[in-house]
C-alpha positions in Angstrom: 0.0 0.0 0.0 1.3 3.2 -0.9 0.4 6.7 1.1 0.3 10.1 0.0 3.2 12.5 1.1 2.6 16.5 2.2 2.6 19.0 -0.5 5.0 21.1 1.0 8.5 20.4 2.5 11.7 22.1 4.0 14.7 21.0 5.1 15.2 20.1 8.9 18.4 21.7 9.5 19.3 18.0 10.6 21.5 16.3 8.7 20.3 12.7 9.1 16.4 14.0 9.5 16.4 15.6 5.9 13.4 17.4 5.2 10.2 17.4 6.9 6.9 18.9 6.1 6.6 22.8 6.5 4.5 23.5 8.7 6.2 20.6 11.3 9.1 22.1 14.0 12.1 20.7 14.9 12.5 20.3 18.5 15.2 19.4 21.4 13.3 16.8 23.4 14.1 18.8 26.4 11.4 21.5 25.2 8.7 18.9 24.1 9.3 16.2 27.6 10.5 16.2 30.6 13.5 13.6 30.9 14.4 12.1 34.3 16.7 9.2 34.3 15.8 7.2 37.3 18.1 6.3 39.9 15.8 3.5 41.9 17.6 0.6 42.4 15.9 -3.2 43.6 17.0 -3.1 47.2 14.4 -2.7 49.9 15.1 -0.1 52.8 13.2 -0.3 55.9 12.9 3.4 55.9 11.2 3.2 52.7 8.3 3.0 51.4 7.0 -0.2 49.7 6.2 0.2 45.9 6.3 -1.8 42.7 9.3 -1.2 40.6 9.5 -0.8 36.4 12.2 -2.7 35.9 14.5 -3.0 32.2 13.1 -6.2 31.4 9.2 -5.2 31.6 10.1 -2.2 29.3 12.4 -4.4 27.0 9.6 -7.0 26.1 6.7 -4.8 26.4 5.1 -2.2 24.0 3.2 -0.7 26.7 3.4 -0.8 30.3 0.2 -1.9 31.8 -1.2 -2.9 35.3 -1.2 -7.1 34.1 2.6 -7.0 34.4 4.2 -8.8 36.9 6.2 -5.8 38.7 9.5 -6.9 41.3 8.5 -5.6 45.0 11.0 -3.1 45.8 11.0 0.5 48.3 11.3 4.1 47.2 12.2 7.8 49.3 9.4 10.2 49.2 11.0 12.0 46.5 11.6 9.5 44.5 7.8 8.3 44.4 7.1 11.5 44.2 9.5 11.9 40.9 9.3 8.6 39.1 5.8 7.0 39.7 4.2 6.4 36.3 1.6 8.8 35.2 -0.2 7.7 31.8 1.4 9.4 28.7 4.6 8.6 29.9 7.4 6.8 27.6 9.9 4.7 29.4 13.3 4.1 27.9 16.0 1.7 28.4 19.2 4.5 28.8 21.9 1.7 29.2 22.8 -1.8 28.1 25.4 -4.4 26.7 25.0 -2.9 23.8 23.9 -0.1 21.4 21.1 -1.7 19.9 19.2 -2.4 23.0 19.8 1.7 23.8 16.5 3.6 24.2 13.7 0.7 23.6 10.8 2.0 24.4 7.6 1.5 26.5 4.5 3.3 26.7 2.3 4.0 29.3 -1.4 4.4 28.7 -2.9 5.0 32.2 -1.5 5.9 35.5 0.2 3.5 38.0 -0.1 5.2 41.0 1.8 2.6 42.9 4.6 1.8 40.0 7.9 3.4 40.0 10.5 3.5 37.1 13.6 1.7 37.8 17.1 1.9 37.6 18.8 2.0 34.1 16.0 3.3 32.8 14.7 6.9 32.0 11.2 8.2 32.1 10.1 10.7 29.4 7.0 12.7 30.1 5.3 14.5 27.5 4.8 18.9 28.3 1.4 20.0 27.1 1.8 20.5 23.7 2.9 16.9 23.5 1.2 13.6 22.6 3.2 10.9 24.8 2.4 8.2 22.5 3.7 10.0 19.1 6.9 10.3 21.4 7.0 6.7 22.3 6.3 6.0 18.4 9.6 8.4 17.7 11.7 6.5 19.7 10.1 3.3 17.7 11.7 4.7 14.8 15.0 4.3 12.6 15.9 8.1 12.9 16.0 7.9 16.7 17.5 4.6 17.2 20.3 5.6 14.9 20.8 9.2 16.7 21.0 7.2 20.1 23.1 4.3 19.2 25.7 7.1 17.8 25.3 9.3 21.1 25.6 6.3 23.3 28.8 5.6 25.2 30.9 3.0 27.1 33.2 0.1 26.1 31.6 -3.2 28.3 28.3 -1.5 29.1 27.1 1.5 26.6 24.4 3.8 27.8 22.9 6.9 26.8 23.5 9.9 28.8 21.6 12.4 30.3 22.9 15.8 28.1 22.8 13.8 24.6 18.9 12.1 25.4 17.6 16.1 26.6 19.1 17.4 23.1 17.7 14.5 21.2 16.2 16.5 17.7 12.8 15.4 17.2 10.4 16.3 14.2 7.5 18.1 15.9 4.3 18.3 14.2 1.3 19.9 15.9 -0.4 17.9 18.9 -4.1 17.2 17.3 -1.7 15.8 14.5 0.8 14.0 16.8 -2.4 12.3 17.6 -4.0 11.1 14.3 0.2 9.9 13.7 0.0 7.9 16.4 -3.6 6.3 16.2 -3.4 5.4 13.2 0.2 3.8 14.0 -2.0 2.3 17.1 -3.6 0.5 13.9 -1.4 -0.3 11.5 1.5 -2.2 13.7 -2.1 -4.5 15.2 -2.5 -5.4 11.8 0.9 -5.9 11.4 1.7 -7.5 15.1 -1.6 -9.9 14.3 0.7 -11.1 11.1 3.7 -12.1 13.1 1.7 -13.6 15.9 0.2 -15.8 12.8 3.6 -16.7 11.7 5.6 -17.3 15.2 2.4 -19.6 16.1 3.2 -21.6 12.8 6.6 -21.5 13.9 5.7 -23.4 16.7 3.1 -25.9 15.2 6.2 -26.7 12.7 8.6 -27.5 16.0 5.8 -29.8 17.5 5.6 -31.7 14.3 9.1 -31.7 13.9 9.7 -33.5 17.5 6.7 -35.8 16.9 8.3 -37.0 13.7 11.4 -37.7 14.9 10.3 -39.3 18.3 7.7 -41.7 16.5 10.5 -43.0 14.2 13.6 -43.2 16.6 11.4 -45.0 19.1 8.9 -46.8 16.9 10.6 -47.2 14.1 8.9 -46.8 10.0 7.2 -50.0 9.8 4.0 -49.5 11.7 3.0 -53.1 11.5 6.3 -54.7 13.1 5.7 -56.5 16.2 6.7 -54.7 19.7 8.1 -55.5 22.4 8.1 -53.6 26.7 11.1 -51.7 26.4 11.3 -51.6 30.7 11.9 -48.3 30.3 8.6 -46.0 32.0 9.8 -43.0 29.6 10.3 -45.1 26.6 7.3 -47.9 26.0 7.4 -49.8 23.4 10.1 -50.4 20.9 10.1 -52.9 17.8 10.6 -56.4 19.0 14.3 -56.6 17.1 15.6 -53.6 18.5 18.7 -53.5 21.4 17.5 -51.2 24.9 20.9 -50.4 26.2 23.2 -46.9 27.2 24.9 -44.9 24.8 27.9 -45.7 26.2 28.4 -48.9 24.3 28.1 -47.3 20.8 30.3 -44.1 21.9 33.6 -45.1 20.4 35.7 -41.9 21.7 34.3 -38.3 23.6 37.0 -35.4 22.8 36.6 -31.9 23.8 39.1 -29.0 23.0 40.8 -26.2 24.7 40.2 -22.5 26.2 41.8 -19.9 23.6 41.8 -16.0 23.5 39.6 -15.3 20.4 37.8 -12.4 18.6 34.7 -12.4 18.1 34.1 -12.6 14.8 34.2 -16.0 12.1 37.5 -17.3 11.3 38.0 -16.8 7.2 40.0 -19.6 5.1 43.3 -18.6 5.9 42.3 -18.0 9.7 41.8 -20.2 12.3 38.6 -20.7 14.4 36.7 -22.1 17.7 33.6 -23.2 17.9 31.3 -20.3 20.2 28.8 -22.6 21.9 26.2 -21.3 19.9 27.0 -23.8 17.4 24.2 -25.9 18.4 21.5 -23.8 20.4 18.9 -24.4 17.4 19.7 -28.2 17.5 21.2 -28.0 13.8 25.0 -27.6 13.6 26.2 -24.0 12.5 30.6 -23.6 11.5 29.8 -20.1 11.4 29.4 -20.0 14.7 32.9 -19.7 15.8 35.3 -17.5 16.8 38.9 -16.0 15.2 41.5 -17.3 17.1 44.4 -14.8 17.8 47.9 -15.3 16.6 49.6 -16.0 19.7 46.9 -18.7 21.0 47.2 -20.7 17.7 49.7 -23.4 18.7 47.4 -24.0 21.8 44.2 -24.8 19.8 43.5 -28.8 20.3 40.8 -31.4 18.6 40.0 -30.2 14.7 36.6 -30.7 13.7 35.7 -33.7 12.2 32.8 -34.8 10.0 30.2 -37.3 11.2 30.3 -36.7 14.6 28.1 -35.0 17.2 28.4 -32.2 19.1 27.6 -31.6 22.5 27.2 -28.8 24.7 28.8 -29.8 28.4 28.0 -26.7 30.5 25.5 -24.2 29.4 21.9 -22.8 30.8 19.2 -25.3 31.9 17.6 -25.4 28.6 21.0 -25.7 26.5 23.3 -27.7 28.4 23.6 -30.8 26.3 21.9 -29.4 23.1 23.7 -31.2 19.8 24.2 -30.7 16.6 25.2 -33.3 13.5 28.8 -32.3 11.9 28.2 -33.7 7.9 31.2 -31.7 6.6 34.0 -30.1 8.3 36.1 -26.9 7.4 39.8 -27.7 8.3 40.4 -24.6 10.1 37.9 -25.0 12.6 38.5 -26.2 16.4 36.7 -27.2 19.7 36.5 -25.6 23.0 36.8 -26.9 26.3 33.2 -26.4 26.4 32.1 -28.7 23.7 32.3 -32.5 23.1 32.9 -34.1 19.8 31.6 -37.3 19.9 32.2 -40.3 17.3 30.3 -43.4 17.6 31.3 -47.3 16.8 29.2 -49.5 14.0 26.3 -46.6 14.4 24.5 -44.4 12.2 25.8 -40.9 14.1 23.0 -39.1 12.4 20.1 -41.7 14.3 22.1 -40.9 17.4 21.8 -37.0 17.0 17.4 -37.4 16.1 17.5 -39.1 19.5 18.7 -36.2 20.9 16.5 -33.9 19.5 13.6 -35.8 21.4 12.2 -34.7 24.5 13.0 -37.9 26.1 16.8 -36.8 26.2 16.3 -33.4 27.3 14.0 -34.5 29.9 16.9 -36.8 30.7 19.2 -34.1 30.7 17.0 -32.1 32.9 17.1 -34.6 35.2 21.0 -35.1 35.9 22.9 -32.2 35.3 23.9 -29.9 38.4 25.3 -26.5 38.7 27.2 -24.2 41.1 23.9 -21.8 39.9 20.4 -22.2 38.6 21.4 -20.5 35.4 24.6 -22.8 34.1 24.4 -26.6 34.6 26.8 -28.9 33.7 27.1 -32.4 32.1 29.6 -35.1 32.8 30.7 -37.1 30.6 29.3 -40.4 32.4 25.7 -38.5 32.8 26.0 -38.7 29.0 26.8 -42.0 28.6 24.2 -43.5 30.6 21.4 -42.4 28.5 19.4 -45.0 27.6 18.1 -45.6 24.0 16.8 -48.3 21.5 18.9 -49.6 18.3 17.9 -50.8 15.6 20.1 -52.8 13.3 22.9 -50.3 11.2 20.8 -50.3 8.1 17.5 -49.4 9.7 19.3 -46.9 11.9 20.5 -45.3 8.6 17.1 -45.6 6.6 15.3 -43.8 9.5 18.3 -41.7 9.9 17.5 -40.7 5.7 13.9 -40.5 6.5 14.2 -37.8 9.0 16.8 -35.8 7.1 14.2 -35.8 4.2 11.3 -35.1 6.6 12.7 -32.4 9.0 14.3 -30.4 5.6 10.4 -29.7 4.3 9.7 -29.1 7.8 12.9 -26.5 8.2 12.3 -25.2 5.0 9.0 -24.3 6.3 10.2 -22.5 9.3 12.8 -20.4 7.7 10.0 -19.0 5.2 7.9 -18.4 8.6 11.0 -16.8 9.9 11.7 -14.2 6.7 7.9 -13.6 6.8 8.5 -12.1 10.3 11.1 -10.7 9.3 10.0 -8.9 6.2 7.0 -7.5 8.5 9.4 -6.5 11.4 10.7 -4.3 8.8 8.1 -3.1 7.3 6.7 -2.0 10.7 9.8 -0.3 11.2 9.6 1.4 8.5 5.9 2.8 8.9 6.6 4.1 12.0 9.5 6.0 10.8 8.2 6.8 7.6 4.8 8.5 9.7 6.7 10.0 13.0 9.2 11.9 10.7 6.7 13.6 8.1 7.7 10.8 5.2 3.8 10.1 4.7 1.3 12.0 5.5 -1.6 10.0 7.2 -4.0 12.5 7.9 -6.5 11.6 6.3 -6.2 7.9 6.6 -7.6 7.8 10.7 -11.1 8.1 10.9 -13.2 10.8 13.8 -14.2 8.2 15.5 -10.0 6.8 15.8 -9.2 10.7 16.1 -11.6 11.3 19.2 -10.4 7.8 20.6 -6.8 9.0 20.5 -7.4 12.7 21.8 -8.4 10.2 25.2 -5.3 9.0 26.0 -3.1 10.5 28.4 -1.0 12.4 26.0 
């Protein structure tokens, strides 16, 4: 869909805004919001009072800020309550993160929270009188303001925006009745748009349920559905073909290797460089080389255990719902290396590729689940004899490698699938992006695209 543009332009006097319709100001946000960057942190003080606290996560994964959220219990000072409780027309944004791209994400607040208070590392932005809060929130949604803060922002291990560069942030300014009918019809056009995605992430998931059902039928069951069965003695695992062997891993594993701990840059080795493999390698459960990391020069003679094809990779210490994730190697670039983090595993008279769909069931991770241990709930760790004890059915080699063909065939349609669904959200992630930008900066004008009834909706909110 294409929309109309004003008649009239001139030129910003900002370099990266351009022009921007005539009759529209360019303003410091300072003189359009008030900016107060919060300074509540989550400790409780008995001379405090008790209050719920807006912390960087609700206003990271959240459009608006709304009463359903589950807020942290926390205490404020008088003046801090007094200063930071969230009124509705407020925008809250993230001033300082890991890095730049998570700078100034934004959160809008549609009604007033009397008992809420924004949190540390975040800054709350409330909109003067001649200013619609949610056309501000709708600004900071936008590629023109995202680029202007991830330039202004500052740090080396932890970037954040500071107070001077947010207050002289240059916004385009149009008239508040218009600010309005911008951002209701934005209010609009991203449901639409948010209703898509929702569409595609659900087939997403439908498409990973199938995926595990497929593979756990025929790794357990087999392809012929007539064969006789036979009680496994397993609870978990039922009943298995009559022919097939119930026994640990161990006996098939024919050797576990792991590498070694090297100084590396972030980025992916090229052919003449060499890598290590980032443990990211196998977090979607397919294996990725390009996950990996440039060794530097003077750690190169330390680097240990060269990838090698048909083998699988395991993840040995990672998060509760990583640690032992997999992934099949099928071909091997000669420059890449293990960590100490990561097994490779090779397997005796067995179809490796059988032996990685078993692991992609969610009999192993519940298996997993259930024996690794950590110094932390957030990193768990898996021995190599936890491993080796997992008990599986075999088939003979041949069938192993027919159902092992079968799968590839089966889960490829089913990938293939999920990638479109994952460009699809893509493409409209974009394209969201770029309405908002294209309305908030005077690209389009949409004006006369929101109807009275939207208009008088929007003139409502706190703004």
């Amino acid at each position: 869909m294409s929309f109309p543009r004003y008649k009239r332009y001139r030129d910003s006097g900002v370099e990266w805004l351009g022009d921007v319709p005539e009759h529209w100001d360019v303003r410091r946000l300072k003189e359009v919001c008030e900016v107060f960057p919060s300074n509540v942190d989550k400790k409780t003080y008995e001379n405090e009072t008790p209050v719920l606290l807006c912390n960087y996560t609700d206003v990271y994964y959240n459009e608006k800020i709304t009463p359903h959220i589950d807020f942290m219990a926390a205490t404020a000072s008088a003046d801090q309550i007094k200063k930071f409780t969230l009124r509705g027309g407020d925008t809250i944004i993230t001033k300082d993160s890991e890095t730049a791209d998570d700078i100034a994400i934004a959160a809008y607040v549609p009604q007033d929270l009397p008992n809420v208070i924004c949190g540390y590392h975040l800054s709350m932005i409330h909109p003067r009188e001649a200013t619609c809060g949610a056309f501000i929130k709708r600004l900071f949604d936008s590629i023109y303001v995202k680029s202007c803060c991830a330039v202004y922002a500052n740090g080396l291990t932890r970037v954040g925006l500071g107070q001077y560069a947010l207050d002289n942030l240059e916004m385009p300014f149009p008239p508040k009745t218009e600010q309005q009918t911008i951002a209701a019809f934005l209010d609009r056009e991203t449901a639409k748009i948010d209703a898509l995605i929702a569409e595609q992430q659900r087939l997403i998931e439908l498409l990973k349920e199938k995926r595990q059902a497929v593979i756990s039928h025929a790794v357990t069951k087999g392809l012929n559905p007539n064969v006789p069965m036979k009680d496994s003695g397993i609870d978990w695992l039922g009943e298995v073909p009559n022919h097939w062997e119930v026994r640990p891993i161990k006996f098939v594993i024919g050797k576990i290797d792991s590498g070694t701990s090297v100084n590396a840059i972030d980025e992916p080795a090229q052919n003449h460089e060499i890598g290590v493999l980032k443990t990211s390698c196998v977090y979607s459960g397919i294996f990725d080389p390009a996950e990996n990391k440039t060794v530097i020069e003077q750690e190169i003679d330390r680097v240990t255990c060269p990838l090698k094809a048909d083998t699988l990779i395991v993840s040995r210490m990672n998060t509760p719902d990583l640690v032992g994730a997999t992934g099949l190697v099928t071909a091997a670039p000669i420059n890449i290396y293990l960590p100490d983090r990561l097994w490779q595993v090779s397997f005796s008279d067995t179809c490796t590729a059988f032996i990685y769909f078993w692991t992609q069931t969610p009999v192993y991770r519940a298996y997993i689940k259930s024996v690794c241990a950590g110094t932390s709930s957030s990193m768990q760790n898996l021995s190599q004899d936890q491993f080796r004890s997992f008990i599986l059915a075999l088939p003979t080699f041949d069938e192993q490698f027919r159902i092992a063909e079968f799968l590839q065939n089966e889960t490829a349609k089913l990938d293939t699938l999920t990638t479109e669904a994952k460009t699809a959200i893509t493409l409209l992630q974009e394209r969201r992006t770029a309405l908002i930008s294209a309305a908030v900066t005077g690209k389009i004008d949409v004006r006369g695209l929101v109807s009275a009834k939207t208009e008088v909706k929007a003139e409502t909110v706190p703004c």
